[in-house]
C-alpha positions as CSV (number, residue, x, y, z in Angstrom):
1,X,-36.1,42.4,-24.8
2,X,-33.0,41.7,-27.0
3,X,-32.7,38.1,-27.9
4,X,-29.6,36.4,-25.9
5,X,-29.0,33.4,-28.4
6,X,-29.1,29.9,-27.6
7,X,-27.1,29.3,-24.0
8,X,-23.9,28.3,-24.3
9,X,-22.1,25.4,-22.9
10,X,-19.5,26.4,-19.9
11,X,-16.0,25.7,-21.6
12,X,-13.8,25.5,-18.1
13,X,-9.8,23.8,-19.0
14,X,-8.3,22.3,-16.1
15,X,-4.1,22.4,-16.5
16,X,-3.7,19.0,-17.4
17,X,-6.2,19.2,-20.0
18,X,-4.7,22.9,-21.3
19,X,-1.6,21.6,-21.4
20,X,-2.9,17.8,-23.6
21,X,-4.7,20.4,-25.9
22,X,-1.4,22.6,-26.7
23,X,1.0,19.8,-27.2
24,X,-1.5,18.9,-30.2
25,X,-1.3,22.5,-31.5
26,X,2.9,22.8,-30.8
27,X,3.3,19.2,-32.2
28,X,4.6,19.9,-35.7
29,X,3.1,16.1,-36.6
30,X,-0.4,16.0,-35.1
31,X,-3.3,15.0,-37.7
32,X,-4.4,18.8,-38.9
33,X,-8.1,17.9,-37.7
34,X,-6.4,17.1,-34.2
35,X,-4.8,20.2,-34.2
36,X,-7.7,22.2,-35.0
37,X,-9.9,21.2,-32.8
38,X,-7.6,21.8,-30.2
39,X,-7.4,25.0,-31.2
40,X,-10.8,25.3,-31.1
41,X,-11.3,24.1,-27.5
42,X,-8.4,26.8,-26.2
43,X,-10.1,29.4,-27.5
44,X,-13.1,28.8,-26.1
45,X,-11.3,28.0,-22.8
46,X,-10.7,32.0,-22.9
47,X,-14.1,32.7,-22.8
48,X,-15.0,33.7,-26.7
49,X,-18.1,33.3,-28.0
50,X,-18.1,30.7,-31.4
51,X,-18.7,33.5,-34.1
52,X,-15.6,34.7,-32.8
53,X,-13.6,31.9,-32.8
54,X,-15.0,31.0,-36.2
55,X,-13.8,34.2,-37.6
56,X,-10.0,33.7,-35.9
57,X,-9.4,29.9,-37.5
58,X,-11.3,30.3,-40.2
59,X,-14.6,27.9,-39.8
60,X,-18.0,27.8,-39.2
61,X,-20.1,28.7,-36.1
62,X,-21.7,25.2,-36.6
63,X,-18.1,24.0,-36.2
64,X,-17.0,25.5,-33.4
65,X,-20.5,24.4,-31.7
66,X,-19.9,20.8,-32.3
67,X,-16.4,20.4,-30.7
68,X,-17.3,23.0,-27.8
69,X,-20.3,20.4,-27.0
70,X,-18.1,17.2,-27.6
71,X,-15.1,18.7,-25.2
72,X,-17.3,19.7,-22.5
73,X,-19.4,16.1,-22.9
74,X,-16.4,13.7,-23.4
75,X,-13.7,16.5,-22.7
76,X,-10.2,15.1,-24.2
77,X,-11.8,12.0,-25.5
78,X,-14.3,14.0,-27.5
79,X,-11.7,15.3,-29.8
80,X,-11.5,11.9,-31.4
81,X,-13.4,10.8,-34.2
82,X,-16.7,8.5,-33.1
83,X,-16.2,5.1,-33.9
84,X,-18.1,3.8,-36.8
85,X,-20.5,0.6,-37.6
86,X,-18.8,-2.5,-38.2
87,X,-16.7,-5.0,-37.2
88,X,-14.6,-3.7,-34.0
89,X,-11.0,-2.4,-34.3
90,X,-8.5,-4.4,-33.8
91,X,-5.9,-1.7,-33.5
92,X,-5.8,0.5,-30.7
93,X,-5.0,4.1,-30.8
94,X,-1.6,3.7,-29.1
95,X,-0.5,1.1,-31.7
96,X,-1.9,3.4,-35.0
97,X,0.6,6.3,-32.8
98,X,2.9,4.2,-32.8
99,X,3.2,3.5,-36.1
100,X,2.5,6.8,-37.3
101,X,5.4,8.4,-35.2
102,X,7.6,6.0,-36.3
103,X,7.0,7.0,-39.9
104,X,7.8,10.2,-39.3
105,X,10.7,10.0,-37.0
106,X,12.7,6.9,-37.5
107,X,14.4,5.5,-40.8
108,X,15.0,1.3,-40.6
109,X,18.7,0.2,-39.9
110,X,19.1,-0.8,-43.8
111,X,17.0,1.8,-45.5
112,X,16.8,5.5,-46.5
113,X,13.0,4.9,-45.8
114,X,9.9,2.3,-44.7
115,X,8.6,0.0,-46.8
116,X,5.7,-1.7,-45.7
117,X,7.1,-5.4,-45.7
118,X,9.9,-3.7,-43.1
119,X,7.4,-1.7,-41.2
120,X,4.9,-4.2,-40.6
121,X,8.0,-6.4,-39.1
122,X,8.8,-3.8,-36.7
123,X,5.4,-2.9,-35.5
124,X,3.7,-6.1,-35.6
125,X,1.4,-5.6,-38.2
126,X,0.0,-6.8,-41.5
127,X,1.7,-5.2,-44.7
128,X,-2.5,-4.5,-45.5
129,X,-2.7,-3.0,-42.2
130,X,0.3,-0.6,-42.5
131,X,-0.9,0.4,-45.8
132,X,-4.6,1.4,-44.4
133,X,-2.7,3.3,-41.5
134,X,-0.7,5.2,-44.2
135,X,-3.2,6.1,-46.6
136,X,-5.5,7.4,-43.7
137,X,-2.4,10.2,-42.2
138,X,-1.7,10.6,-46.0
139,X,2.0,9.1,-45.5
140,X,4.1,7.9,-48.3
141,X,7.6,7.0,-47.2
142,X,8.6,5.6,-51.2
143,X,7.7,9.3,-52.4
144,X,10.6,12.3,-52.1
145,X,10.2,15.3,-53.7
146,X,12.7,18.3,-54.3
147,X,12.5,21.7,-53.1
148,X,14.8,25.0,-53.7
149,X,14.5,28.6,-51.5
150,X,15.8,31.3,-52.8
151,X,18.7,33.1,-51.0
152,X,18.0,36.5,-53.5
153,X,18.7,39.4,-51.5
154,X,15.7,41.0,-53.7
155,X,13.3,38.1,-53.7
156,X,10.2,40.2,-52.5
157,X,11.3,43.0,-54.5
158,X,11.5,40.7,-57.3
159,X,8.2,38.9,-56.3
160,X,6.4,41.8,-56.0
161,X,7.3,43.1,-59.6
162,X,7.0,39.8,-61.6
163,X,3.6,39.1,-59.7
164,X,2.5,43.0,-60.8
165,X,3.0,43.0,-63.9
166,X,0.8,39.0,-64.6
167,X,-2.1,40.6,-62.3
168,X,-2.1,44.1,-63.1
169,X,-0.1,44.8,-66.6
170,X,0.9,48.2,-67.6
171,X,-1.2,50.3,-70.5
172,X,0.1,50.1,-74.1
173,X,2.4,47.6,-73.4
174,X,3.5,43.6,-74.2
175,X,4.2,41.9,-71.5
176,X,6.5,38.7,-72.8
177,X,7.8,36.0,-70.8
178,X,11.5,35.0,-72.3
179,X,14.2,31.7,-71.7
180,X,15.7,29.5,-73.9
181,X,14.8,25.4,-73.7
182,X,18.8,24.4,-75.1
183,X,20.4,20.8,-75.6
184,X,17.1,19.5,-76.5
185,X,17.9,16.0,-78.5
186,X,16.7,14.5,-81.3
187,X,16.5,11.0,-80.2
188,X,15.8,8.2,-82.4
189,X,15.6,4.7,-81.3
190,X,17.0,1.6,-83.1
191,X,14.0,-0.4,-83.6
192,X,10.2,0.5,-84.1
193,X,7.9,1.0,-81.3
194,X,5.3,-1.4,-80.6
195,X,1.8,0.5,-80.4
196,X,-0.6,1.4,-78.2
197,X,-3.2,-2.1,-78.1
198,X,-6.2,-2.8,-75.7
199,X,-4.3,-3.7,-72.1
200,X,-0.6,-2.9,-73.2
201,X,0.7,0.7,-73.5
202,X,3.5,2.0,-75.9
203,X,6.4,0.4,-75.9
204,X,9.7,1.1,-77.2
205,X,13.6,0.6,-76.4
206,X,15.4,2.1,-73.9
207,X,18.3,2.7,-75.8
208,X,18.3,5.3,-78.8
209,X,20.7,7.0,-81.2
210,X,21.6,10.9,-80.9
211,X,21.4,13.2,-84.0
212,X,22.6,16.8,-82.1
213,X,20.9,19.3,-80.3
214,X,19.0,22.3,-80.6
215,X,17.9,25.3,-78.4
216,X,15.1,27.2,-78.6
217,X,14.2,30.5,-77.8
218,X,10.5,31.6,-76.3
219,X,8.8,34.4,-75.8
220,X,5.0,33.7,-74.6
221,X,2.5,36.7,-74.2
222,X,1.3,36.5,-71.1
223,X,-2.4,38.0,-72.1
224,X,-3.1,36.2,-75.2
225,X,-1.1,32.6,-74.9
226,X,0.7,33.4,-78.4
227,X,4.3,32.0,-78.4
228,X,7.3,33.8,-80.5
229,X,10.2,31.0,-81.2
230,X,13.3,30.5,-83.1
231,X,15.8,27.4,-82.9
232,X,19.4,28.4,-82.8
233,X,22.2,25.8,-82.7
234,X,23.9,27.8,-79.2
235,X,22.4,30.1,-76.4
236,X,25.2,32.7,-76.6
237,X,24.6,36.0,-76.0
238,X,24.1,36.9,-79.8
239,X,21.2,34.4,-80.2
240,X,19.8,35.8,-77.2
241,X,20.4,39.4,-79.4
242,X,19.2,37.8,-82.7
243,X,15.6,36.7,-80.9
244,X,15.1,40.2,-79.5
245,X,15.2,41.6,-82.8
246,X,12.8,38.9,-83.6
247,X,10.4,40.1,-80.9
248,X,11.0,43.8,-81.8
249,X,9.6,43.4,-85.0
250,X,6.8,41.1,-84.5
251,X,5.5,44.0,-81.4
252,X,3.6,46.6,-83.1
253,X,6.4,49.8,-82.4
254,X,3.8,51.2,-80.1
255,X,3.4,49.5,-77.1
256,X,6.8,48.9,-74.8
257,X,8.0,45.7,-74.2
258,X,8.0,44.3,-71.0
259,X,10.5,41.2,-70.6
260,X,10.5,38.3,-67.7
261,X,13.8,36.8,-68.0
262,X,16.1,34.8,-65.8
263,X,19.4,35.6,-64.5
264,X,21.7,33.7,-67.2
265,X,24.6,35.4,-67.8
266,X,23.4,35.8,-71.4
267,X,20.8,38.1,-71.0
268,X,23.2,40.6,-69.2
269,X,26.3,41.0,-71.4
270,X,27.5,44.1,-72.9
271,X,26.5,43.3,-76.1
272,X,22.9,43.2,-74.7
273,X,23.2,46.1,-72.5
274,X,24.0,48.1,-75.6
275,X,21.1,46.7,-77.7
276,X,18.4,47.6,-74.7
277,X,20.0,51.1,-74.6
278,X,19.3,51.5,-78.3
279,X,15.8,50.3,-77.8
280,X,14.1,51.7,-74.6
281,X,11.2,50.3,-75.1
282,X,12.3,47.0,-73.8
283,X,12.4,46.9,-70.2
284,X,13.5,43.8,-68.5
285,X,12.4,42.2,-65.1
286,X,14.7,39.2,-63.7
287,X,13.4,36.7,-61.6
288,X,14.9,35.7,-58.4
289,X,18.0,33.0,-58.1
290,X,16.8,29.6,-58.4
291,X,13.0,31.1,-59.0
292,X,12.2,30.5,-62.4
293,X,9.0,28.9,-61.8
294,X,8.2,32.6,-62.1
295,X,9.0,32.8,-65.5
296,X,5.3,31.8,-67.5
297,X,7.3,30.3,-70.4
298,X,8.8,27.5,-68.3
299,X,5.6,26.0,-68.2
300,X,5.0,26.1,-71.4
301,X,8.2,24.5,-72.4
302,X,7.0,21.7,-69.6
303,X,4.0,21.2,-72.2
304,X,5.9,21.3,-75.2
305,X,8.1,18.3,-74.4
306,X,5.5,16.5,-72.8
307,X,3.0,16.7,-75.8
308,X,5.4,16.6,-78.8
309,X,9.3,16.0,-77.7
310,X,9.5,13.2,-75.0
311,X,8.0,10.5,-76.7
312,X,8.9,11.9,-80.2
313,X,11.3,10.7,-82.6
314,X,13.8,12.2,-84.9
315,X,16.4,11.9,-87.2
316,X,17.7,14.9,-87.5
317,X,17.7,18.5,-85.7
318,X,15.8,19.5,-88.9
319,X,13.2,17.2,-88.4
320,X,12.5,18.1,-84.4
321,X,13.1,21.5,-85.3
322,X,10.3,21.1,-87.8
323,X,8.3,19.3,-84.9
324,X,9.0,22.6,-82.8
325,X,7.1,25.0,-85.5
326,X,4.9,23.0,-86.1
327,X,4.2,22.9,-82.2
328,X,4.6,26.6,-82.2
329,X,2.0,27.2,-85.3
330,X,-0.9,25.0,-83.4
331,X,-0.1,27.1,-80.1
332,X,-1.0,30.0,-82.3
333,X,-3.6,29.1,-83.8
334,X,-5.8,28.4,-80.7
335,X,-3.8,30.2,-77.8
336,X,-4.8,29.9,-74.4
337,X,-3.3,32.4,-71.8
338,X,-2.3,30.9,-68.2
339,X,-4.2,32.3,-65.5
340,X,-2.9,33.5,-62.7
341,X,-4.3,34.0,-59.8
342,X,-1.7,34.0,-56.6
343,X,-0.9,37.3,-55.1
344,X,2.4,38.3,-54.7
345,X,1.6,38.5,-50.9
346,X,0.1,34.7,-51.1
347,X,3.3,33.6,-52.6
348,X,5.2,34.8,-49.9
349,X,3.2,33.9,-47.3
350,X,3.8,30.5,-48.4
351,X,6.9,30.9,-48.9
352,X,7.6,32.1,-45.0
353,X,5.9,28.7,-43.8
354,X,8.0,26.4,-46.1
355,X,10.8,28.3,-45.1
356,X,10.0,28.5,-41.2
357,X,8.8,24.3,-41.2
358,X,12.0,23.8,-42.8
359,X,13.9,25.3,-39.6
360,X,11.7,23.9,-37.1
361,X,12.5,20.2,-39.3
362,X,15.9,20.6,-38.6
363,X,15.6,22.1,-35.0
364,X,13.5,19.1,-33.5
């Protein structure tokens, strides 16, 4: 006789309750563990069995059994986290939502965003009492970031390519990732900095004194983390020329030469158009508009002026230049590739739901 499994619990929604448990999934603001056990609960209201379910939101069995049981004990009420030992609340659910909602919904009249002196005014609250409420939903109203979507007609095309060529390089062939890092200063400041002591950090002025500018130009190897650079005083096109004949010699003349390089209007002049024709073993790949956090070597320029240029000082552009090799010559000497490991198919997957929460942001 063929074993049946442990008998399930009868899952039955009434419309009230269908309805509750969809407004949780629709709401673009729910707590995630809200919405997922919502989720949870409607698909079992269709009559699926918990491996299934499991398998469609991407959990456990044992999940899925522990909020089926919960709903059909407590039903709605279930969904909610038990309370725990310890002194009793003193904050009721509909006051937390209320504060929550007004976090994410309302500004104050004399603000671009809360503070917790101003929300704790409106609600009612202690300022220790809004700042428990916020850490637990993960808000942080004094924290904006910046964002940037592409509007490349070829950004997939471009994805796709780029992505290839990290994940799956061609045989017999150099894959280089190229930009220039220009107007970098060497800063000196006026009086000595005061050093690092037990308690007190680094200090120094905020004011300093400008020597000029440099600009370098990068080309990391994507499989063994080696870095090919040169300083130039401009990023015209003919320094961009000079550093490719740089990189020609320094690639054995057997492999091709595969560049990542942004769309500056350097890197697509005649001049260079002519130079690439004479060489055909360089092939170029552009990133997409405003997507150079394709492009491997920006990273590494993010790690070069945080290690050895932001808090550096210099009197000359021959002395951070010097700082710059010598940067360049450590690099070398113990390389260590970037890894990546996103799918061209991840990225754009995530890029679809930035995009698609940004339009449902602005539709609410």
């Amino acid at each position: 006789m063929p074993r049946t499994g442990r008998p399930k619990a009868p899952l039955v929604l009434d419309p009230a309750e269908r309805e509750v448990l969809k407004r949780n999934v629709r709401r673009r603001k729910s707590a995630q563990h809200l919405a997922l056990r919502s989720r949870i609960v409607l698909a079992c209201g269709e009559g699926k069995d918990n491996k299934t379910v499991a398998a469609e939101l991407g959990v456990t069995p044992t999940t899925v059994g522990k909020w089926r049981s919960r709903f059909v004990g407590d039903r709605l009420d279930g969904l909610y986290d038990e309370p725990r030992p310890g002194a009793p609340r003193t904050i009721d659910d509909e006051r937390v939502e209320e504060l929550v909602v007004k976090t994410l919904e309302q500004t104050p009249a004399n603000a671009t965003h809360w503070s917790t002196r101003e929300m704790a005014r409106h609600v009612g609250l202690s300022r220790s009492s809004v700042s428990r409420i916020w850490r637990a939903f993960g808000l942080k109203p004094h924290r904006s970031e910046t964002f940037t979507l592409s509007k490349d007609p070829l950004l997939v095309e471009k994805v796709r390519d780029i992505v290839g060529l990290y994940l799956n390089p061609p045989e017999r062939a150099a894959v280089l990732c190229v930009d220039e890092k220009s107007q970098i200063q060497a800063l000196d400041r006026p009086q000595p900095l005061l050093p690092m002591r037990p308690g007190q950090a680094e200090r120094r002025t905020p004011d300093y004194m400008r020597h000029g500018t440099t600009t370098l130009f990068a080309a990391l190897d994507v499989a063994s983390g080696k870095v090919v650079g040169r300083c130039f005083e401009r990023h015209r096109a003919q320094e961009f020329k000079k550093f490719l004949q740089l990189v020609d010699e320094g690639v054995p003349a057997d492999l091709d030469v595969h560049l990542v390089v942004d769309n500056y209007a350097t890197h697509k002049t005649p001049a260079i158009q002519r130079w690439l024709a004479s060489h055909p073993r360089f092939h170029l790949h552009f990133t997409p508009t405003k997507g150079s956090w394709l492009n491997q070597v920006e990273r590494w320029f993010g790690l070069l002026s945080q290690r050895k240029i932001k808090r550096g000082s210099h009197r000359s552009t021959q002395a951070l230049e010097k700082a710059i090799r010598e940067y360049i010559e450590a690099n070398n000497a113990d390389p260590k590739p970037f890894v990546w490991v996103k799918s061209a198919d991840e990225i754009l997957a995530s890029i679809r739901r930035f995009a698609q929460g940004t339009l449902d942001a602005h539709r609410e």
